[in-house]
C-alpha positions as CSV (number, residue, x, y, z in Angstrom):
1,X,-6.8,-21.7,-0.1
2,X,-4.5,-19.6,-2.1
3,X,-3.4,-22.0,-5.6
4,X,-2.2,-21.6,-8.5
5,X,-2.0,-25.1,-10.4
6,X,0.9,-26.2,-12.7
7,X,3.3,-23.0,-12.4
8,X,7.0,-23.6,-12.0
9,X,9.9,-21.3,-10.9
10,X,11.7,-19.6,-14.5
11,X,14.9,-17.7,-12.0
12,X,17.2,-18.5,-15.2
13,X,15.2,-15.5,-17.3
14,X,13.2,-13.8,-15.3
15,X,15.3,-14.3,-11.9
16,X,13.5,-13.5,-8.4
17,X,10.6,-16.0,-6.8
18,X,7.1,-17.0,-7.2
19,X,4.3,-14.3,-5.9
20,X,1.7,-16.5,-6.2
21,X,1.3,-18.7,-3.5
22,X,-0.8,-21.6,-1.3
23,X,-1.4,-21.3,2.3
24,X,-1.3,-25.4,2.6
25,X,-1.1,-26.5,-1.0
26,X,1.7,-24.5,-2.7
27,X,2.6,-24.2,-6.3
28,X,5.7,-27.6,-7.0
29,X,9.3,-26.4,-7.8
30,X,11.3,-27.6,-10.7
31,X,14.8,-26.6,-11.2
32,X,16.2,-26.3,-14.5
33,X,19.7,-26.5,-15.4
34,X,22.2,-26.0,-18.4
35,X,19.5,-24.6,-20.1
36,X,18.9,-21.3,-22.3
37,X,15.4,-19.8,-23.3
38,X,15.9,-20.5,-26.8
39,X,16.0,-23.6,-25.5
40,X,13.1,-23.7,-23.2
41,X,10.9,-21.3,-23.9
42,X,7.5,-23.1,-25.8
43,X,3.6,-22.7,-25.3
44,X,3.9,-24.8,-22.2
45,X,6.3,-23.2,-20.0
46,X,6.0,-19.4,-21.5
47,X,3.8,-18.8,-18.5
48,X,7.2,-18.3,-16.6
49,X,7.4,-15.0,-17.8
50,X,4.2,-13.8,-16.5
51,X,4.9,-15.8,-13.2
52,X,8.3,-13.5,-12.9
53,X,6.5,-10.6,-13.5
54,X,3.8,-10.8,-10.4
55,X,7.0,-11.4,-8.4
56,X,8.3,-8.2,-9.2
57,X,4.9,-6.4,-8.8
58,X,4.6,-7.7,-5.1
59,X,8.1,-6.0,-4.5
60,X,6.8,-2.4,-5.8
61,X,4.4,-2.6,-3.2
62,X,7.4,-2.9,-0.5
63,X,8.0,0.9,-1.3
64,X,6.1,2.8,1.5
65,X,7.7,6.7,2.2
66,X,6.4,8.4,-0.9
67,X,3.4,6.7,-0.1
68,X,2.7,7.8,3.2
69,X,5.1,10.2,4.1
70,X,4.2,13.6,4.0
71,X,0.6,13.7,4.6
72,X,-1.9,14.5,7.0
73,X,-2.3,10.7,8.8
74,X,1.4,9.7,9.0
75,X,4.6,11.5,10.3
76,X,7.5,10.7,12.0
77,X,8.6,9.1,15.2
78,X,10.8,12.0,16.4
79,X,10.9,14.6,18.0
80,X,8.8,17.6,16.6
81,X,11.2,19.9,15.9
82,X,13.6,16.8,14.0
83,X,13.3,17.3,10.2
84,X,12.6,14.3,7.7
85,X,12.9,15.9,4.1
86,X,10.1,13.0,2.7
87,X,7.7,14.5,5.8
88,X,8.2,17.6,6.7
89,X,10.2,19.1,2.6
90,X,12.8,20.5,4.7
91,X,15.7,19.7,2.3
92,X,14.2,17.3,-0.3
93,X,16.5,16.8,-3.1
94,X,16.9,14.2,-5.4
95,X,18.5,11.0,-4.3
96,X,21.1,8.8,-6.0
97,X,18.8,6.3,-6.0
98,X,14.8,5.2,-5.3
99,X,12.9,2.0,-4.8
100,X,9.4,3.6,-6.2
101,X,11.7,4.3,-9.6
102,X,13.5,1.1,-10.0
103,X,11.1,-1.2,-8.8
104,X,8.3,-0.4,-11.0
105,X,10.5,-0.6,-13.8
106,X,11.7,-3.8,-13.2
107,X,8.0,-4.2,-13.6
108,X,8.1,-2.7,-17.1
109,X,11.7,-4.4,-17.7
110,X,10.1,-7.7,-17.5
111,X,6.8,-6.9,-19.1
112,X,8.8,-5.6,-22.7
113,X,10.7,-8.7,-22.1
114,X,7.3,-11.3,-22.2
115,X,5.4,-9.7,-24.3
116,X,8.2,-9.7,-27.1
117,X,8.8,-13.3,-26.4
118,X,5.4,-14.3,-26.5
119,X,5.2,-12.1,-29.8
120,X,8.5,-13.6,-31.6
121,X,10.1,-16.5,-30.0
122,X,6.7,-18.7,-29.3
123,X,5.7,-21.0,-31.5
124,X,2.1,-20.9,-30.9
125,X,-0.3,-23.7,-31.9
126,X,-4.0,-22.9,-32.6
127,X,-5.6,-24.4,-30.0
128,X,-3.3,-22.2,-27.3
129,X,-3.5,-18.8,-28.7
130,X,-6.3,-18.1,-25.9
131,X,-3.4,-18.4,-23.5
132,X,-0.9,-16.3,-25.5
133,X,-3.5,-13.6,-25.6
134,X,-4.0,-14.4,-21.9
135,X,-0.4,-14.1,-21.2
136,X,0.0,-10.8,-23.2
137,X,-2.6,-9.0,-21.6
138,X,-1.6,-10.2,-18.1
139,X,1.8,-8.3,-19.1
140,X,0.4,-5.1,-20.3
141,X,-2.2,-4.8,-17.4
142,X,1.2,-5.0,-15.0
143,X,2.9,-2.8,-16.9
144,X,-0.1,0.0,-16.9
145,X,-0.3,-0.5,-13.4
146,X,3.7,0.3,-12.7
147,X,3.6,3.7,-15.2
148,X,0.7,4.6,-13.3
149,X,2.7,4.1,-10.0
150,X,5.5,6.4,-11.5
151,X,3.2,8.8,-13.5
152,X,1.8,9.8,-10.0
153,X,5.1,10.5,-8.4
154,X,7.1,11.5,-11.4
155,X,4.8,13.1,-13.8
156,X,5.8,12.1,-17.4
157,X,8.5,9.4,-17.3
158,X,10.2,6.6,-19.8
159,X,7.8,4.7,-22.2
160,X,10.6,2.0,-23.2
161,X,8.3,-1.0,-24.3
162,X,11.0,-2.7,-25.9
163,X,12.8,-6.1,-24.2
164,X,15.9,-4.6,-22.7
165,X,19.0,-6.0,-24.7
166,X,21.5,-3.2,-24.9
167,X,22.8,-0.8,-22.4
168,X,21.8,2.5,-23.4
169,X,22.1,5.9,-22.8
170,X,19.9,8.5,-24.6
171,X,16.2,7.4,-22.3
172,X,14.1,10.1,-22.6
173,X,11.1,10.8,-20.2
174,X,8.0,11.2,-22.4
175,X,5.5,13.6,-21.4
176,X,2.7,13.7,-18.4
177,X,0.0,13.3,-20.9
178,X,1.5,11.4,-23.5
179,X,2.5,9.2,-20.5
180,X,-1.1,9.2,-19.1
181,X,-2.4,7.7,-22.5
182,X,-0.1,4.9,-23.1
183,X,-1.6,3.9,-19.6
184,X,-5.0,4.1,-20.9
185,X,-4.4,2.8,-24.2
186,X,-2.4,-0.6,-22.3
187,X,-5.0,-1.7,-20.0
188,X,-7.9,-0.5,-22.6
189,X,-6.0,-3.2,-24.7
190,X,-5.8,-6.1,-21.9
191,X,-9.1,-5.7,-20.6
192,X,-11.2,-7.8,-23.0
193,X,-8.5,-11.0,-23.0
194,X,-8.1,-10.9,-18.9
195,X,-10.5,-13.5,-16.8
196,X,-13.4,-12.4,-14.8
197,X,-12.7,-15.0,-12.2
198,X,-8.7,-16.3,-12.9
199,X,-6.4,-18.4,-10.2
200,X,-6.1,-17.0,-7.1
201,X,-3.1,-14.1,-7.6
202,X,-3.5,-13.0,-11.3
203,X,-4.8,-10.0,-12.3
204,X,-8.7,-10.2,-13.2
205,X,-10.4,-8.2,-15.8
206,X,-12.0,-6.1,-12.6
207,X,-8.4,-5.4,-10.9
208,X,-7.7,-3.8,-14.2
209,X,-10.8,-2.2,-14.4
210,X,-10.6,-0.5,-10.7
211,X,-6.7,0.9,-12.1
212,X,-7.9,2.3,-15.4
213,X,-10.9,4.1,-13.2
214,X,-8.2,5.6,-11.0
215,X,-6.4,6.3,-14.1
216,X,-9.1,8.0,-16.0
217,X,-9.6,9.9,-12.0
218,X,-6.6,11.2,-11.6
219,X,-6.2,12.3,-15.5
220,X,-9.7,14.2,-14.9
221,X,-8.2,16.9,-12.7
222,X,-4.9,17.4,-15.3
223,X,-5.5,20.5,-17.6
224,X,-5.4,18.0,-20.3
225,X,-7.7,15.9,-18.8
226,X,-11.3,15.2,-20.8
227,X,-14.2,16.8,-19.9
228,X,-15.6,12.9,-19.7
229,X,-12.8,11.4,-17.8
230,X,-15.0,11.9,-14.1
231,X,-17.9,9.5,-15.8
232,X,-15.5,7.1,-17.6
233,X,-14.2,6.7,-14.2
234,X,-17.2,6.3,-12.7
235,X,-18.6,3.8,-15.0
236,X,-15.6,1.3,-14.6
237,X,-15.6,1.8,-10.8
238,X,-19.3,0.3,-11.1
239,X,-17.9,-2.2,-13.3
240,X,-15.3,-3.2,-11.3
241,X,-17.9,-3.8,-8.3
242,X,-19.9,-5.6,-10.1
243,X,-22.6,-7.1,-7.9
244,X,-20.4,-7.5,-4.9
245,X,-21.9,-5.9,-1.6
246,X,-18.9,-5.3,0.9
247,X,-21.7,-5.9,3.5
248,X,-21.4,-9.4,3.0
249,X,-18.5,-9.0,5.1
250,X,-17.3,-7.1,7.7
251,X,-14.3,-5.3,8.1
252,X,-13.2,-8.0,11.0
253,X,-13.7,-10.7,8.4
254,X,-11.8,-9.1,5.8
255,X,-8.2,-8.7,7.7
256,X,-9.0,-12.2,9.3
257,X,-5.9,-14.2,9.0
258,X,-7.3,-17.2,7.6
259,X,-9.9,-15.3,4.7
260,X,-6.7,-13.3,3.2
261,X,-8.1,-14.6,0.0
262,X,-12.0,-13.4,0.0
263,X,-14.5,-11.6,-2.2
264,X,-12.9,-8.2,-1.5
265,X,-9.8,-8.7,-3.1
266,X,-9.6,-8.0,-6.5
267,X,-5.5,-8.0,-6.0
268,X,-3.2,-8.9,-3.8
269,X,0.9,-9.4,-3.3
270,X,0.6,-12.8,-2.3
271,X,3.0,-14.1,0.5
272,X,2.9,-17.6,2.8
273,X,5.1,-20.2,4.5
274,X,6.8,-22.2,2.2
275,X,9.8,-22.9,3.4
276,X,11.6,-20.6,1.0
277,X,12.4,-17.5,2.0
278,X,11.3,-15.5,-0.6
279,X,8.2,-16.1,-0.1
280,X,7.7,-15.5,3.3
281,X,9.2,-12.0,3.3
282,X,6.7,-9.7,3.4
283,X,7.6,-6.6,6.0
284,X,4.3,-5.0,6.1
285,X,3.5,-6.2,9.7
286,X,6.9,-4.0,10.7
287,X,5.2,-0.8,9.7
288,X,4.1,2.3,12.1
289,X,4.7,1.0,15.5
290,X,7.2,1.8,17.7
291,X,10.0,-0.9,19.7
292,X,7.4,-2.7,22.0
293,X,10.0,-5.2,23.3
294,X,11.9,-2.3,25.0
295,X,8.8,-2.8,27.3
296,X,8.9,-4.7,30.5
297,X,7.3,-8.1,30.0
298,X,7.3,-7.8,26.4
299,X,10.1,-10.2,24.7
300,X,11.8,-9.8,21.1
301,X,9.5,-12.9,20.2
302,X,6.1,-10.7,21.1
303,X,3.1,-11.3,18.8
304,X,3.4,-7.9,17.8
305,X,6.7,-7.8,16.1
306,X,9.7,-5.6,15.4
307,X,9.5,-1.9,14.5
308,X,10.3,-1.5,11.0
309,X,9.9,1.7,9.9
310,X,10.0,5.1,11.7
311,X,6.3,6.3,10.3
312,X,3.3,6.4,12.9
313,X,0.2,7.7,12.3
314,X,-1.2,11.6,13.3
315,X,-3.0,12.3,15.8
316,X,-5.5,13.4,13.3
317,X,-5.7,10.2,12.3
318,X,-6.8,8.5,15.6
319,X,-9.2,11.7,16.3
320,X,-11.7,10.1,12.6
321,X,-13.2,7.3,14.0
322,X,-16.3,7.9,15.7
323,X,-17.3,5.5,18.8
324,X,-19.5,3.3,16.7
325,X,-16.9,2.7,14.0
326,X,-16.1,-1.2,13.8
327,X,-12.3,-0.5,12.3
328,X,-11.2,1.3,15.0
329,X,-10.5,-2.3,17.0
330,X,-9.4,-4.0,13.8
331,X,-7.4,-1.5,12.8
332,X,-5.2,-0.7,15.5
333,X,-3.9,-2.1,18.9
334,X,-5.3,0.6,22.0
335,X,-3.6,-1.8,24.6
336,X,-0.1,-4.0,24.4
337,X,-0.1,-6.4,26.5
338,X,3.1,-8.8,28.4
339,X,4.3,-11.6,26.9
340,X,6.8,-13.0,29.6
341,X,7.2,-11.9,33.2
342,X,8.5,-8.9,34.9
343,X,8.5,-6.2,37.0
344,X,8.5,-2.8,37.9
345,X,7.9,-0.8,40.8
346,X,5.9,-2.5,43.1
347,X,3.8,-4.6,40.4
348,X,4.6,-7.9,39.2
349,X,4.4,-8.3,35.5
350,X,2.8,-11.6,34.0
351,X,2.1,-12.3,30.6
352,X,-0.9,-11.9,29.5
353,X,-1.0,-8.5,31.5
354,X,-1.8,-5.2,30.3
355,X,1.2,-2.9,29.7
356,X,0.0,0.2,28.0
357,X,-3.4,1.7,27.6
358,X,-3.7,4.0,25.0
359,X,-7.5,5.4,26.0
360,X,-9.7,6.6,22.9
361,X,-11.0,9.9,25.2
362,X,-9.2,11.8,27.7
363,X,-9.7,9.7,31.0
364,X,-10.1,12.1,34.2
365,X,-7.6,12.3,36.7
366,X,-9.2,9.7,39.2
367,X,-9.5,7.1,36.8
368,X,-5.9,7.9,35.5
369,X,-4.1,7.5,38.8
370,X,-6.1,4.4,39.1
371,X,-4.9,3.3,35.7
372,X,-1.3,4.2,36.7
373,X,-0.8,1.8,39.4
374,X,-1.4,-1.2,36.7
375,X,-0.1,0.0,33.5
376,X,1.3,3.2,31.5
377,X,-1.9,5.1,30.5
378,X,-1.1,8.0,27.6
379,X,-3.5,10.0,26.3
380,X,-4.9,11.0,23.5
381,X,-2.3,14.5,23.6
382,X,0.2,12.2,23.9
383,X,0.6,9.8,20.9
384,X,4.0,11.8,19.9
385,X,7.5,11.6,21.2
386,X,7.8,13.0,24.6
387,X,7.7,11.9,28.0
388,X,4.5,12.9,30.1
389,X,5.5,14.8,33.3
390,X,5.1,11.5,36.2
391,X,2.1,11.2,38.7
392,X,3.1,10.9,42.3
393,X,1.9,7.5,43.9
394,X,1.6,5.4,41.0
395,X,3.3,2.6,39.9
396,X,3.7,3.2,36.3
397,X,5.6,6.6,36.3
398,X,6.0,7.9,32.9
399,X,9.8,7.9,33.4
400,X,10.4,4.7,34.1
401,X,9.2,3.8,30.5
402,X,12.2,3.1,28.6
403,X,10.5,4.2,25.0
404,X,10.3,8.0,24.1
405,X,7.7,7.5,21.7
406,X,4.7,5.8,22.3
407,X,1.2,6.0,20.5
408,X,-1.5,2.8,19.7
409,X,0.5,0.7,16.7
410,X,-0.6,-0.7,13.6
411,X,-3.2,-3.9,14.0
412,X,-5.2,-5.0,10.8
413,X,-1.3,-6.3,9.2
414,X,-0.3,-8.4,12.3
415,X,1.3,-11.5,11.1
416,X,1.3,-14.9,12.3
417,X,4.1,-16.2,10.5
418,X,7.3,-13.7,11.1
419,X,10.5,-13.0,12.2
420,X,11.7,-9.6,13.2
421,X,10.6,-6.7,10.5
422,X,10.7,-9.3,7.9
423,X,9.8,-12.6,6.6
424,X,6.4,-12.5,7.3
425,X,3.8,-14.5,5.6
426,X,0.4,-12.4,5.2
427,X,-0.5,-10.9,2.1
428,X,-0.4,-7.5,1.0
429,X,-3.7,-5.9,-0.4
430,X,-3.5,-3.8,-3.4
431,X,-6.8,-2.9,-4.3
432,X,-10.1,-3.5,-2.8
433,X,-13.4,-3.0,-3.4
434,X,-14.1,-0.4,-0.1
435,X,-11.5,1.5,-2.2
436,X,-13.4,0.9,-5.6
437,X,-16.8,2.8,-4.3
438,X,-14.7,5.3,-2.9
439,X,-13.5,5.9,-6.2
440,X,-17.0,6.0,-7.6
441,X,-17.7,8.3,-5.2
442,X,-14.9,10.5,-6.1
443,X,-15.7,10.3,-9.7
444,X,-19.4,10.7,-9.4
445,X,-18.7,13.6,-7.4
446,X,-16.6,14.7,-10.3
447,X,-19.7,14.3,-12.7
448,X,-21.9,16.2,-10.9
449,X,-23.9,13.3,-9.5
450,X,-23.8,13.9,-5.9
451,X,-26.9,11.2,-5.8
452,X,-24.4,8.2,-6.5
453,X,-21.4,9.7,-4.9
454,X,-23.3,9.8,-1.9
455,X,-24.5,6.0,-2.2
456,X,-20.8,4.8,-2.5
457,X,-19.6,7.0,0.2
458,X,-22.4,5.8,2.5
459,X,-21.7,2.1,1.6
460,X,-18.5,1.7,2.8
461,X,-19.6,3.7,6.2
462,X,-22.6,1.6,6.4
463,X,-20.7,-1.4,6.8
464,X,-18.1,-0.1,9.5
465,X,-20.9,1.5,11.5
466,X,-24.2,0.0,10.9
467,X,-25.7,3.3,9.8
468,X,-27.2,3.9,6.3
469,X,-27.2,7.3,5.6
470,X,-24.2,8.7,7.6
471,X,-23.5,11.4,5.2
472,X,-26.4,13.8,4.0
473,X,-23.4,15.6,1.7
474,X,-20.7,14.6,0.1
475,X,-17.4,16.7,-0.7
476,X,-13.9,15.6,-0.9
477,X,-13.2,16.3,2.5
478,X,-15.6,13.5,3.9
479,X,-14.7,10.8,0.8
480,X,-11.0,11.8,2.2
481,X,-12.0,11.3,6.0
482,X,-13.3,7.7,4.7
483,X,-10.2,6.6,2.7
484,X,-8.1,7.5,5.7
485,X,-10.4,5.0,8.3
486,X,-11.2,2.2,5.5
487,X,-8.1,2.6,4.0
488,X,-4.9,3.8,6.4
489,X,-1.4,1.9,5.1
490,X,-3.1,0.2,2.1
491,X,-3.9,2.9,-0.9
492,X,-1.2,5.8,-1.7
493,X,-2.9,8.6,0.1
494,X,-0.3,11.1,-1.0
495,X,-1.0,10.4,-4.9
496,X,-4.5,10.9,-3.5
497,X,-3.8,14.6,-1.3
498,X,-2.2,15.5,-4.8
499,X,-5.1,14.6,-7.1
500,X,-7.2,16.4,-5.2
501,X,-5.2,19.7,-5.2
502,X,-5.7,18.7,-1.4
503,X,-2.1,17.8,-0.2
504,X,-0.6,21.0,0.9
505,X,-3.9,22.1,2.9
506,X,-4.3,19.2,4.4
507,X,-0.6,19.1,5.8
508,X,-1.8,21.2,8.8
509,X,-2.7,18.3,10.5
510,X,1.0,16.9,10.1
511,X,2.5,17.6,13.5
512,X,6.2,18.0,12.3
513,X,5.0,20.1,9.5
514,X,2.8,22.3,11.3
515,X,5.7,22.7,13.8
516,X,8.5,23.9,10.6
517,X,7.5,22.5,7.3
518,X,8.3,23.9,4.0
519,X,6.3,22.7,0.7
520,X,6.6,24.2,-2.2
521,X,4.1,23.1,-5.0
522,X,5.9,24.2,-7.6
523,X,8.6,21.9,-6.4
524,X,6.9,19.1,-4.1
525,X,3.9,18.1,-6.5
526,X,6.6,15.6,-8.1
527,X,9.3,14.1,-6.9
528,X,12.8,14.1,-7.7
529,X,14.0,12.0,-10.4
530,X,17.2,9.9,-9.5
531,X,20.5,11.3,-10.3
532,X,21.7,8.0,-11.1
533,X,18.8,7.7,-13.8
534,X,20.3,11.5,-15.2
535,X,24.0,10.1,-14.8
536,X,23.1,7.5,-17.1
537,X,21.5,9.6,-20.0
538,X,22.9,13.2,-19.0
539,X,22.2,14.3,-22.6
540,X,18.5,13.0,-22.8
541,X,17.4,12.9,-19.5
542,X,16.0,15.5,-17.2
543,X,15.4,16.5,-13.9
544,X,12.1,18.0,-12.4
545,X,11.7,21.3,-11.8
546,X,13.6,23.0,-8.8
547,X,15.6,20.1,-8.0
């Protein structure tokens, strides 16, 4: 059950909905009117602003291209000689404007704009300032996590920590590594006043611990990185652990609809059917498939949804998981199947009936004719755009397929509660534990204890596969090959490729950049800041390079 007692809407200051939600029990609305936050505003209802401020953080993680585009296990939908700036750097110049930039600072916006309040307008009596820490560090935890968010895409970027009440024009972008210890210095500062175990949605003292171990990562292979950061990062990863043993669970259990709040999570963009629409509009059930309802037999109401982006994953991608990998089946869909009846050819389509096969090996001739006369088969060569040259006496010729694109869709986000790309009701994981020992493994590595890096590596295989001791070494290839099968549409794998100094080799296995691509890491390592963001402070404000 996903509840958060006693927590009431504040859209007068804050504006925008509730993240935290209930799956049967859900958090009572009160609606205020004629009224100020002068007026408002006291120990018992400043929670509002913290409230506002997870709604915003479940709308950063809403931004998906500079996540996933442009790396080795997502590309396009089209064609392979079609150009997509994001994927392929043909023609990547700063846009006018960018979700990643302005929603993270929204973020940050309303961050500056509790803690100040909870500083200077609260009158706070002894026995609540437990909460006001509470509240404070809930706020600078948040507002780490969105500079981190930019800091990877951006480099160095704004520190404004003051409530915004003026329009300005004179922002100035701080540097990478001035911007890399504020982040350290913020959630170093929350830490000791978050909860081990708080309500079901806030941020616990070991979410913030798993981000400032990234943080301390990442910074580790900067040139002014600290010839400790690899351990420091290390040491919190463990922390952040704790004594939880993923094996309690297995990867099935964990994207099971009805355990989206579970012993895994340490954070989560929490979403659910309340009747306001808000809060049933998460889109991450939309993402990397292609428009199954073109299908015959498959209606616009199909369980699997409506194509909501134009990202897919590689065929790299589907070539990882080995045969006795348990998140292959949870992870994606190798078979769509009818939802209302049909035909074509000379076969009669019911629902219920199998309408694509997308075949983990190559399937021999025989058994691919046979296939043919009940369903489309397409093979492993042939999860891109294209249509397969037609087999002579089979039902199911390639051309009579009304979609150009075709390859095995997105499974572990499948909603129940939808409509369309949108309004669904699932929630979105942010962080994990798999992902915490894969961080450990990272940072041990980093250290110089392969020992350890090897034991987190193996854990997370171990429970996808059963087997102990997969990996007898331990490099950044294979802790890369393990973030892309535990971890495929969740964590930002191109802030990862970059951290790694791995992104531009590891773009061979993009199809439509092997086919023309054009990177530049002198340019493509960072990503254009928005011209509206220079428009505003042209005299203050600048541009990365070779933009």
């Amino acid at each position: 059950m996903k509840t958060i007692n006693n927590i009431k809407y504040f859209a007068l200051i804050l504006g925008g909905s509730l993240l935290l939600s209930g799956c049967n029990d859900y958090i009572e609305e009160d609606i205020y009117t004629q009224i100020t936050s002068e007026n408002f505003i006291d120990e018992s209802t400043a929670d509002q602003f913290i409230v506002g401020l997870y709604t915003s953080t479940r709308s950063v993680y809403q931004n998906y291209g500079y996540k996933f585009e442009g790396t080795d296990i997502f590309t396009t939908q089209g064609e392979i000689f079609s150009t997509s700036s994001t994927n392929d750097y043909v023609g990547l110049n700063a846009p006018q404007t960018n979700g990643v930039w302005s929603a993270n600072y929204d973020v940050i916006s309303k961050a500056n704009t509790a803690i100040n309040r909870y500083e200077t307008q609260v009158n706070w009596s002894d026995a609540k300032l437990g909460e006001k820490a509470y509240g404070i560090a809930q706020a600078r935890a948040l507002r780490a996590l969105a500079f981190f968010n930019l800091a990877q895409q951006y480099g160095g970027v704004v520190l404004d920590l003051d409530e915004p009440q003026s329009i300005r024009n004179n922002y100035t972008r701080s540097t990478e590594q001035e911007t890399y210890t504020l982040i350290i210095e913020e959630l170093e500062a929350a830490i000791p006043d978050l909860l081990d175990n708080p309500e079901t949605g806030r941020f616990s003292k070991r979410a913030a611990q798993h981000v400032l171990s990234e943080v301390y990562l990442t910074r580790a292979y900067l040139d002014f990185g600290e010839s400790t950061d690899f351990q420091t990062a290390a040491d919190l990863a463990v922390a952040a652990i704790g004594s939880y043993d993923i094996r309690s669970q297995s990867f099935e259990e964990v994207f099971a609809y009805d355990n989206q709040v579970n012993d895994e999570i340490l954070f989560a963009g929490q979403w659910s059917d309340t009747g306001i629409s808000e809060d049933s509009n998460n889109n991450k059930h939309s993402l990397f498939m292609y428009q199954v309802f073109d299908l015959p037999g498959v209606s616009r109401a199909n369980p699997y949804g409506t194509k909501g982006n134009s990202l897919m994953p590689t065929p790299y991608f589907y070539s990882l998981f080995d045969d006795n990998d348990s998140r292959e089946n949870v992870t994606i869909h190798r078979t769509i199947m009818a939802d209302e009846a049909s035909g074509l050819a000379d076969d009669i389509i019911n629902p219920g009936d199998t309408l694509v096969y997308f075949p983990k090996n190559t399937l021999d001739i025989d058994e691919l004719k046979d296939r043919l006369d009940r369903y489309w088969v397409y093979q492993p060569d042939q999860y891109l755009f294209g249509v397969p040259a037609d087999i002579d006496g089979v039902n199911y010729k390639y051309s009579l397929n009304p979609s150009f694109i075709n390859f095995p869709i997105m499974k572990k986000f499948d909603d129940e509660i939808f409509a369309a790309e949108t309004s669904g009701a699932r929630d979105t994981f942010i962080f994990r534990i798999a992902e915490t020992h894969l961080i450990a493994a990272e940072a041990f590595l980093g250290a110089g204890n392969t020992t350890q890096a090897l034991f987190h590596l193996n854990r997370v295989r171990e429970r996808a596969t059963g087997v102990a001791d997969h990996y007898t070494t331990v490099d950044l290839d294979n802790i890369l090959v393990e973030r892309a099968l535990e971890l495929i549409g969740e964590s930002n794998r191109w802030a990862v490729l970059k951290r790694m100094g791995k992104l531009e080799e590891k773009l061979a296995n993009n199809p439509h950049y092997a086919d023309h691509g054009a990177f530049d890491a002198s340019k493509h390592l960072l990503r254009p800041i928005p011209i509206k963001e220079i428009e505003i402070s042209p005299e203050t404000m600048t541009q990365n390079p070779n933009y």
